[in-house]
C-alpha positions in Angstrom: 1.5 5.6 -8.8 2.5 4.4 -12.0 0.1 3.4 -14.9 1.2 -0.4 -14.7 0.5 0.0 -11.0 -3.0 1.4 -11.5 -3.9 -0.8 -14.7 -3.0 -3.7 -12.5 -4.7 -1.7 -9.2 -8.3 -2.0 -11.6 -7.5 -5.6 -12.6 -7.1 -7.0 -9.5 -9.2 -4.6 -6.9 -12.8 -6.3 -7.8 -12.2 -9.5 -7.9 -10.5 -9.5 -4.6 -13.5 -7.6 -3.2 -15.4 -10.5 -4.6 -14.0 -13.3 -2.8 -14.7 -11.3 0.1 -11.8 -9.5 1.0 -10.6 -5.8 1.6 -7.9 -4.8 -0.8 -5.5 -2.8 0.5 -3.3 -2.2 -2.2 -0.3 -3.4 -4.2 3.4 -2.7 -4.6 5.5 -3.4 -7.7 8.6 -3.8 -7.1 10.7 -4.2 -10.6 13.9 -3.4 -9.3 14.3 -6.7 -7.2 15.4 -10.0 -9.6 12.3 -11.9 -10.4 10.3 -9.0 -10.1 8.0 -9.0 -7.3 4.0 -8.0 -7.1 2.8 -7.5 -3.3 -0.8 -7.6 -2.8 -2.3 -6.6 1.0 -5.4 -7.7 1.6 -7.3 -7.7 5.0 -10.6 -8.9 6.7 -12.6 -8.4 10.3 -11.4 -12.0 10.6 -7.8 -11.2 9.8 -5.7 -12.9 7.0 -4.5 -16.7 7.4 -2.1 -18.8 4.8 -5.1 -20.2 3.4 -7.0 -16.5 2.1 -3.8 -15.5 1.1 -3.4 -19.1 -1.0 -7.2 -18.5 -1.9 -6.2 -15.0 -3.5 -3.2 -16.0 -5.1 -4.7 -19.0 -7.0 -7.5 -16.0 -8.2 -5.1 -13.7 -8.8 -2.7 -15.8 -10.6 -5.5 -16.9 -13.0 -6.0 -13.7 -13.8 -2.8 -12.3 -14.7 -2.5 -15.6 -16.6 -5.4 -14.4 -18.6 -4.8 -11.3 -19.0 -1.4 -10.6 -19.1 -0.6 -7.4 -18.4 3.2 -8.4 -16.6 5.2 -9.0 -19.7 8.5 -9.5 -17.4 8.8 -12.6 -15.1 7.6 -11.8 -11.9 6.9 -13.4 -8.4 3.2 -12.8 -6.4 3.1 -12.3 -2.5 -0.5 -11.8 -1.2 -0.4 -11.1 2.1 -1.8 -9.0 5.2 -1.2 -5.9 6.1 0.8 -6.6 9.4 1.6 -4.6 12.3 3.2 -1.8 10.1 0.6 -1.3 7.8 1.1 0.3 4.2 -1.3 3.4 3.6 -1.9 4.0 0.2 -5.2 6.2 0.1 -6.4 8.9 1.9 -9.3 6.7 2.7 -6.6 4.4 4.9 -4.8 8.1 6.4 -7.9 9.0 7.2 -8.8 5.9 9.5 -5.0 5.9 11.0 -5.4 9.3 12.5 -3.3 9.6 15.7 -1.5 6.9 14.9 2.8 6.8 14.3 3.6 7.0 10.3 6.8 6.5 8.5 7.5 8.4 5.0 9.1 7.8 1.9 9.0 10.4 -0.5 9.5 10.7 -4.4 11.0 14.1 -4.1 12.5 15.3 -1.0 11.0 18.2 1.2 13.2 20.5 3.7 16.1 18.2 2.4 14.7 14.9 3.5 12.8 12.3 1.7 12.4 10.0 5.3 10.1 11.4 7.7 8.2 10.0 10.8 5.8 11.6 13.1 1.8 11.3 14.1 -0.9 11.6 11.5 -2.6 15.1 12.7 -5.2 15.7 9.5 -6.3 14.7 5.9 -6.5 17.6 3.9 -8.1 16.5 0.5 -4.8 15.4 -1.4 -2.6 16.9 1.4 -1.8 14.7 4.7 -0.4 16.9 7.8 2.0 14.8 10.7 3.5 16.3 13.8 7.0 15.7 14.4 8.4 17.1 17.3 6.4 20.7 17.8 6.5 20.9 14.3 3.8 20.0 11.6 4.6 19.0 8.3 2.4 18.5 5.1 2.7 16.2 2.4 1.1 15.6 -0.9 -0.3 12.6 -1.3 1.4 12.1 -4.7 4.6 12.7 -3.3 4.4 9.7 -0.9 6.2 6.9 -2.6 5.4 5.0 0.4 3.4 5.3 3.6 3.1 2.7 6.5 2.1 2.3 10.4 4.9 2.3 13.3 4.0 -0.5 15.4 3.4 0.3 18.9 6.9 -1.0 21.1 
């Protein structure tokens, strides 16, 4: 994760709690033209237009404020969906069992896309089955993480 991704992580993580929401986690996305900053939030109740308007307003105050986006940039809030992103081991950890699909920063046996069940949590170290095989992965190695819906 990148330091603008965690200053913004520690801006924006409380006050979300606050208004009563879980917080996921965030994406920055500076390659795509504005800019884009994807906040996942979730609740027991699930997400509707309306928290994710009621977070956005919140949020958007408080980047206002505190400006730590010097580049023009558009804010999605939204829910985690069906294919959920995992971003801590916290989230791995409660996904056990379930289909994952991999990104990673620097490729492993060749291959920087993998898919296959979440098997264990390891500290900093997830482990996935594909096939007969299992495969670990360093958590800081994971550019990005999320569910594979059920078909």
């Amino acid at each position: 994760m990148s330091s603008l991704q965690q200053q913004l992580m520690q801006l924006l993580k409380q006050p979300i709690i606050d208004l009563g929401y879980e917080f996921i986690g965030l994406r920055w996305l500076a390659t795509q033209r504005p800019a884009t900053l994807r906040l996942y939030i979730d609740s027991p109740q699930g997400i509707s237009v309306e928290d994710c308007a009621t977070v956005s307003r919140q949020v958007s105050s408080l980047l206002d404020v505190e400006d730590p986006l010097r580049s023009p940039y558009q804010l999605e809030v939204s829910s985690p969906g069906l294919a959920r992103p995992l971003f801590t081991p916290e989230h791995y950890q409660r996904f056990l069992g379930s289909s994952v699909a991999l990104l990673l920063q620097s490729a492993v046996d060749d291959r920087r896309k993998w898919c296959g069940v979440l098997q264990a949590v390891e500290g900093r170290i997830i482990r996935i089955s594909v096939g007969e095989n299992t495969q670990a992965f360093e958590l800081s190695n994971i550019q990005e993480a999320h569910l594979i819906p059920p078909v």
